[in-house]
N, C-alpha and C positions, 0 to 999 in steps of 0.2 A: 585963095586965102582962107577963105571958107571950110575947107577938106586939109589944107595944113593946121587950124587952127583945132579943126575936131580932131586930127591926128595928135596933135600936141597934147589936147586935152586928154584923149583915151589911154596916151604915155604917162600922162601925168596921172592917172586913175590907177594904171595899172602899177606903179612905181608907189602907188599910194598904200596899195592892198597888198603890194609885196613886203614891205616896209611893216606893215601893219600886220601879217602874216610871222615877220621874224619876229615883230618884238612881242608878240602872244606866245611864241616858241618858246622864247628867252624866258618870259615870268611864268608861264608851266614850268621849263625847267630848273628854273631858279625853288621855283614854290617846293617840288619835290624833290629837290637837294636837301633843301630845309628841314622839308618832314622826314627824310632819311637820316641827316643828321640828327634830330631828335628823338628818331627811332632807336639811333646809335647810341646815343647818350643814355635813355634811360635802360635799356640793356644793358651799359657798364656799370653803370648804377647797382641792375639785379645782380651782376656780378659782380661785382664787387662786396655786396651783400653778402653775397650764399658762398664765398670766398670766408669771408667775417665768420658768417654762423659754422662753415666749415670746421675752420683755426679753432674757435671754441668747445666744438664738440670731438674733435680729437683731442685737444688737451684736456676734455672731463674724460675720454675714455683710457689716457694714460693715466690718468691721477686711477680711477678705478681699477686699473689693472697693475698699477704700483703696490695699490692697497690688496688688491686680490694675490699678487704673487708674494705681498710682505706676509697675509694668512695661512696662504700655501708654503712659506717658508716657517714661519712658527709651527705652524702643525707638525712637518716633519721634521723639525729639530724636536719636537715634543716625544712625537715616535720613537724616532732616535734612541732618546736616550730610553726610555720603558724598556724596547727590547735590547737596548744595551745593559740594562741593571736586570731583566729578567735571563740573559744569558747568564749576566754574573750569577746570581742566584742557582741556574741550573747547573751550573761548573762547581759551584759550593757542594751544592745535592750530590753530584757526581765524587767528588772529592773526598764525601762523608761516606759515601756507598764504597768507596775503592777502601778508606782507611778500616771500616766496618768488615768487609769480605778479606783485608788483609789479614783486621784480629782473628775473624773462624777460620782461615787457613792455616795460621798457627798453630789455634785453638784443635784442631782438626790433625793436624802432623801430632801434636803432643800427645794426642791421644792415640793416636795412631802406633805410635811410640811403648804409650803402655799401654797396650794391648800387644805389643810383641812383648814386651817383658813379663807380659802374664801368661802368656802362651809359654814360653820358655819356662816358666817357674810350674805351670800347668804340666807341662811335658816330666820337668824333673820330680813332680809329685807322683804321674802317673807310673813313672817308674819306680816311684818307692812304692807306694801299693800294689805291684804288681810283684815286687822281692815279699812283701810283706805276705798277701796273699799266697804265695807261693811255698813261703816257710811255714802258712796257718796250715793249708791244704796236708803238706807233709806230715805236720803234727796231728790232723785230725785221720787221718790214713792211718798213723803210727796207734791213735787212743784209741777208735774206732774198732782197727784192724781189717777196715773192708777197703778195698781195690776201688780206684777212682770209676773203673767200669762198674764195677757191683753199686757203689754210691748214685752211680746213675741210673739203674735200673732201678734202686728204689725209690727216686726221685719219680724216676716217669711213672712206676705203679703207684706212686701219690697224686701225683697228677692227672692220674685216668681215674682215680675212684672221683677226686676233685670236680674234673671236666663233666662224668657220668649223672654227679649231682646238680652240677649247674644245667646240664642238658637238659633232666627233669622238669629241675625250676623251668627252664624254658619255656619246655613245649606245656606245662602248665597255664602257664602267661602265656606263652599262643594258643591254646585252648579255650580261655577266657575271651582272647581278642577274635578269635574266629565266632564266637558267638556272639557277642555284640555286632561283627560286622553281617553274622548269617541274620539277625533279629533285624537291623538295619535294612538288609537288603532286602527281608520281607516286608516290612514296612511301605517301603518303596514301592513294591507292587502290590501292594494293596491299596495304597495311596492311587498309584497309575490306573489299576484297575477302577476304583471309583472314579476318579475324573475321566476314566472313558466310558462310563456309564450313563445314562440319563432314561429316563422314561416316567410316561405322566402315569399319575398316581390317583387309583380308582378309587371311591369311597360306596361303599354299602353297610346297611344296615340289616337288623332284621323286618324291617316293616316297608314297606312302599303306600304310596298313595298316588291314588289314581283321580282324575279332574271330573269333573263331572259339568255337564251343561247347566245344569241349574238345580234346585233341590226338588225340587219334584220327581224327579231321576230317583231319587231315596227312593220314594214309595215304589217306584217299577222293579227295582230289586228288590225288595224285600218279597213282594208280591203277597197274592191273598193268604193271608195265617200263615206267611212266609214262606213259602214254599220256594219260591225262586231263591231266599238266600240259604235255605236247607239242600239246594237241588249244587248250587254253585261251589257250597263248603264241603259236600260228600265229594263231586268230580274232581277239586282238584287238590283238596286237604289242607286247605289255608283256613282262616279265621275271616271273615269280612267283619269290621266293624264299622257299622254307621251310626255316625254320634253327631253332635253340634257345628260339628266343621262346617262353613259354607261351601258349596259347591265341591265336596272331595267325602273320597272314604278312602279307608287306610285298609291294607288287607297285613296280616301278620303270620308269621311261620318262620320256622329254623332252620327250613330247607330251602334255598335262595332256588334250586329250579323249581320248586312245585309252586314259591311265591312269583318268580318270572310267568310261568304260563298260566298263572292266574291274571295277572295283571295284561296280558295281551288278551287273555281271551274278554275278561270284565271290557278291555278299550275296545276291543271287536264288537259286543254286546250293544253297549252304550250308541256307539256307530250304526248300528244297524236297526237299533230300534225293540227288535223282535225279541222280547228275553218272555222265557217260559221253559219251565224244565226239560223238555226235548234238546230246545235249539239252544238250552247251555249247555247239553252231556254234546251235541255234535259240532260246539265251536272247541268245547275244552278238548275235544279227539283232533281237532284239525291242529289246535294249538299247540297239545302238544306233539303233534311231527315236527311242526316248524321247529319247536325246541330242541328237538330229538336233533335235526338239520344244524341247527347254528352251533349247536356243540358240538358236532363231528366237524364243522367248517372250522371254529374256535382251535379245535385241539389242532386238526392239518396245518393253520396257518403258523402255532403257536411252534411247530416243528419246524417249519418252512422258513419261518424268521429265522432261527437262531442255526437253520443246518442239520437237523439229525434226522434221517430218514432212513427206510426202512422197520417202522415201528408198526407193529399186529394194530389192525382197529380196534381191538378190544381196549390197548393202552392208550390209543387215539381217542375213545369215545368216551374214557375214563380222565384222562388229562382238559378234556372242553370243559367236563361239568367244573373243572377250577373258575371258570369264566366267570359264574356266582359264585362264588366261595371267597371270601374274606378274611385277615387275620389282624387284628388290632388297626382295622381301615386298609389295610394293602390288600388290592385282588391278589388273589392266591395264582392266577396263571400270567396275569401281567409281574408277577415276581417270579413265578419260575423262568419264565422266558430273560428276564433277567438275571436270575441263576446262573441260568445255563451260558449266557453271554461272558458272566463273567470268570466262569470258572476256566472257560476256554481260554480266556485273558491268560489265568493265572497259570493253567497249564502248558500254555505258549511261553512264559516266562521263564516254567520251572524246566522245559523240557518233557514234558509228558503227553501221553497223547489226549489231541485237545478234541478229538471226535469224540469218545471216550469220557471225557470228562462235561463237556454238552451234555449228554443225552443222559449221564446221571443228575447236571444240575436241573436238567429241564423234570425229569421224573423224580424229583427228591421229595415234593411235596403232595404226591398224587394217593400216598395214602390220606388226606385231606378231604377227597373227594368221598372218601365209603366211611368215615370215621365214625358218622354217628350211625353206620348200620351197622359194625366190628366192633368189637372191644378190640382195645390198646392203645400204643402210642401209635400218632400218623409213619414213625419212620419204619417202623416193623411191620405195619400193612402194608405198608409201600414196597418194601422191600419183597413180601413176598407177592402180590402181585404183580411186579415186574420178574419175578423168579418161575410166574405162571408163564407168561408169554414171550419172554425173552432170553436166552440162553447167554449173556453176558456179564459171569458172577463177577467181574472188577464192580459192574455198574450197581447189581445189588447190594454190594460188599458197601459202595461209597453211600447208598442211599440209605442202608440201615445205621450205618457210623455217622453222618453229616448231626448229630445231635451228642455225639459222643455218649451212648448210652450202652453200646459193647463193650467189652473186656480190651479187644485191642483199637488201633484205626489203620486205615494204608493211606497211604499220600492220597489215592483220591477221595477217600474220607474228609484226609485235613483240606483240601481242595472244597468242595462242596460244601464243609461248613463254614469257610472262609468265605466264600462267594454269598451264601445264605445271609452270616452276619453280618457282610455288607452291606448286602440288597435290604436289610432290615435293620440296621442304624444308619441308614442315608439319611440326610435332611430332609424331615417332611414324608419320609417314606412311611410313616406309623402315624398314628394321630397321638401315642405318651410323646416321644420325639418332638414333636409341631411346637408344642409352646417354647421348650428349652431352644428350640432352631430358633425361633421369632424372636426372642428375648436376646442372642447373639448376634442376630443382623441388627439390633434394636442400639443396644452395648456397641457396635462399629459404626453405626451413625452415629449417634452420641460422642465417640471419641472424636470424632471430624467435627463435627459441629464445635466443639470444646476449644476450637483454636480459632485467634482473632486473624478476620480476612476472609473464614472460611463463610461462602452465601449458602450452597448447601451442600449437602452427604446423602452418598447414595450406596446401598451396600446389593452386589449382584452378584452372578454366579454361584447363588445357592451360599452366598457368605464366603467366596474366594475371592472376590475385588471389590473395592471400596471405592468410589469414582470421588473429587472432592473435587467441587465448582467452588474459583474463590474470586473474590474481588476484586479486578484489576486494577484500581484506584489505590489499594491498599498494598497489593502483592507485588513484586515484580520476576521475571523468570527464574534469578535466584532463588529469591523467597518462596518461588514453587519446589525449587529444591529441595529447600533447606527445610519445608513445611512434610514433604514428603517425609522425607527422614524421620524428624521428631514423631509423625503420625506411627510410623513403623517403629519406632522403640516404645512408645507408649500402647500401641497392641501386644507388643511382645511380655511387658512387665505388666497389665492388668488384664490379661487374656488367656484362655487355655481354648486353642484349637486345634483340629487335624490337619495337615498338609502347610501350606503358604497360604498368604493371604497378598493380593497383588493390591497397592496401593497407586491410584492415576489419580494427577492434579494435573486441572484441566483449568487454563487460563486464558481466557477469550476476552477482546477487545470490540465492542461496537461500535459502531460511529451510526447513528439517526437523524435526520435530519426530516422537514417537510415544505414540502410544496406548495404557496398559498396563492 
């Protein structure tokens, strides 16, 4: 009973928690039915929603695109019609051009028209002048009495005395124009030759002055009751003047060598200390070798520059003493050396021979050198001492004529004095010359400066360019143009000079900044 009853009971447990077991099953899955169905529902909900907002934003985006394709159809019916009245219009144009090209076509036959009927009526006139002519011809045959050939010969012998005269007139007026263009062309190379010329420009005087260390030096020259400057003025035949000047004397003479080896040997003197009338007669003997020396060096080099070789030492030793020799400020042998440069220029131009004409410009001025121990002019000494040592009478010929003071001249004549008055109205080559030069390059800055923009003028080249700095704030590269220009007509109308004149506008932009 006991063991059926716990059986019973353990059935009935188990039957209890089976029971208990389904119906826990059933309310889970009842529960989560529920909540699925709920899950259901408000998903139709959101769909249903975004269904809704769907529907109304496609019907705003037809409504918009109703409206968009009703603007795209206005416009192009607006289109439309513009190039439909603008065809009209060009079909009018077209219409007016064809009615227009019809009138000159007409216009154009009718005239075409009489222009054959004037040719025709041309035609039948020419044949009446030609019957007419023909009856005149006869009758003047018949009054005359002379043969149509006889009539013509005395035609043509009218016509040749005619023609003979006008050929005169011709060659008269080419006679005329060949000498303006021969005057021209010599222009040109004298022009040429100066601007290929250049050389710096010696200045002497007749006095020099030599430095002295201090003035007590006076009294050592003068020496006891003078004797030291009695001893200095016999060796070397200058003047010593000592006067008020501080620390210098002046020595003076007209013979620029005897004043040169005074003044080396006085700098020797002073240098050394020792002066006393011995050791002046044996610095003034040592001095003047040196001198002797540098004017035969002077004269070789002064050949050696310019090319002419084969010259006697005598013409060599005669040509150095130019080295001191001056003429209104110009060394006498730095101009002959340019002489003789440019003669050879001009005889390269003309065709002549330009050795030949060298070594006459380089010797043209060496009478120069003995003039105050000869009476005459420099060109007639010159001429015969190079007649002493030289056997080439063209080059005496050109050195006595280069002054035109012969009877006749020969082309190296006119050569040589062409060269000469070059080399002696170059700018600045003379000290008359110097101021008129400076007051021209003065006059071409002045004109530059004269125009607004311009910061400054610069005149170079000896007064052949004018450089003009302007102010880029004011100017711009046209207006350097246009400034150029105006500068060059207003040199042309208040100016007289030789050659061209080159005008540069020169316009620069800075930019500066700084670093702090």
């Amino acid at each position: 009973m006991d063991i059926g009853m716990m059986l019973l009971t353990g059935l009935g447990v188990v039957a209890i928690l089976i029971i208990g077991a389904i119906a826990g099953g059933m309310a889970t899955f009842l529960a989560r039915r529920m909540l699925v169905n709920r899950q259901i529902r408000i998903a139709e909900r959101k769909a249903a929603r975004l269904v809704h907002e769907a529907e109304k934003e496609t019907k705003g985006l037809i409504e918009a695109g109703r409206e968009e394709a009703a603007k795209v159809k206005a416009t192009a019916e607006s289109d439309y019609r513009e190039r439909r009245s603008e065809l009209q219009r060009q079909e009018n144009r077209l219409n007016q051009k064809t009615e227009s090209l019809e009138r000159k076509l007409e216009n154009v036959e009718q005239r075409e028209r009489n222009l054959n009927n004037r040719e025709k009526e041309l035609e039948a006139s020419r044949a009446d002048i030609d019957e007419v002519r023909n009856k005149q011809l006869a009758q003047l045959q018949l009054i005359s009495g002379l043969s149509s050939d006889e009539a013509k010969k005395m035609l043509l012998e009218r016509i040749e005395e005619e023609l003979q005269e006008e050929t005169s007139r011709r060659l008269r007026e080419w006679e005329v124009e060949l000498k303006e263009e021969a005057n021209k062309k010599a222009q040109g190379i004298l022009a040429e030759a100066i601007q290929r010329s250049a050389s710096d420009i010696v200045s002497e005087t007749t006095v020099s002055s030599v430095p002295l260390p201090g003035d007590e030096m006076k009294g050592r020259l003068i020496g006891r009751e003078g004797r030291n400057i009695r001893a200095l003025e016999q060796a070397t035949g200058v003047d010593l003047i000592i006067d008020d000047t501080p620390e210098a004397v002046t020595l003076s003479s007209f013979d620029p060598v005897r004043r040169e080896i005074a003044r080396l040997a006085l700098t020797k003197l002073i240098l050394d200390g020792r002066i006393h009338p011995a050791r002046i007669e044996e610095v003034v003997a040592k001095t003047k070798e040196e001198v002797e020396a540098t004017i035969q060096s002077a004269g070789e080099e002064a050949a050696y520059q310019v090319g002419v070789s084969g010259l006697r030492p005598e013409l060599i030793k005669i040509l150095g003493r130019l080295k001191y020799r001056t003429s209104y400020g110009q060394n006498v042998l730095a101009h002959s050396v340019e002489v003789a440069r440019l003669a050879g220029m001009i005889a390269g131009e003309l065709g002549a021979n330009v050795v030949t004409a060298k070594k006459a410009g380089l010797l043209h001025d060496i009478g120069k050198a003995v003039d105050r121990e000869v009476e005459g002019n420099h060109a007639a000494i010159g001429a015969e001492l190079v007649k002493q040592w030289d056997k080439s009478p063209e080059v005496v010929q050109g050195i006595a004529e280069h002054h035109g003071e012969t009877g006749t001249t020969s082309i190296l004549g006119f050569i040589v004095s062409a060269a000469d008055a070059i080399s002696s109205a170059r700018p600045g080559a003379r000290r008359e010359s110097l101021e008129h030069y400076l007051k021209r390059l003065k006059a071409l800055e002045d004109i530059g400066d004269s125009f607004k923009g311009v910061e400054k003028s610069y005149a170079i080249q000896a007064g052949r360019e004018v450089r003009i700095l302007v102010k880029p704030e004011d100017i711009d590269d046209l207006g350097s143009m246009r400034l150029a220009r105006d500068i060059v007509k207003k040199i042309e109308e208040s100016m007289e000079y030789p050659g061209q004149i080159k005008v540069t506008v020169l316009r620069e932009t800075r930019a500066i900044d700084y670093a702090k």
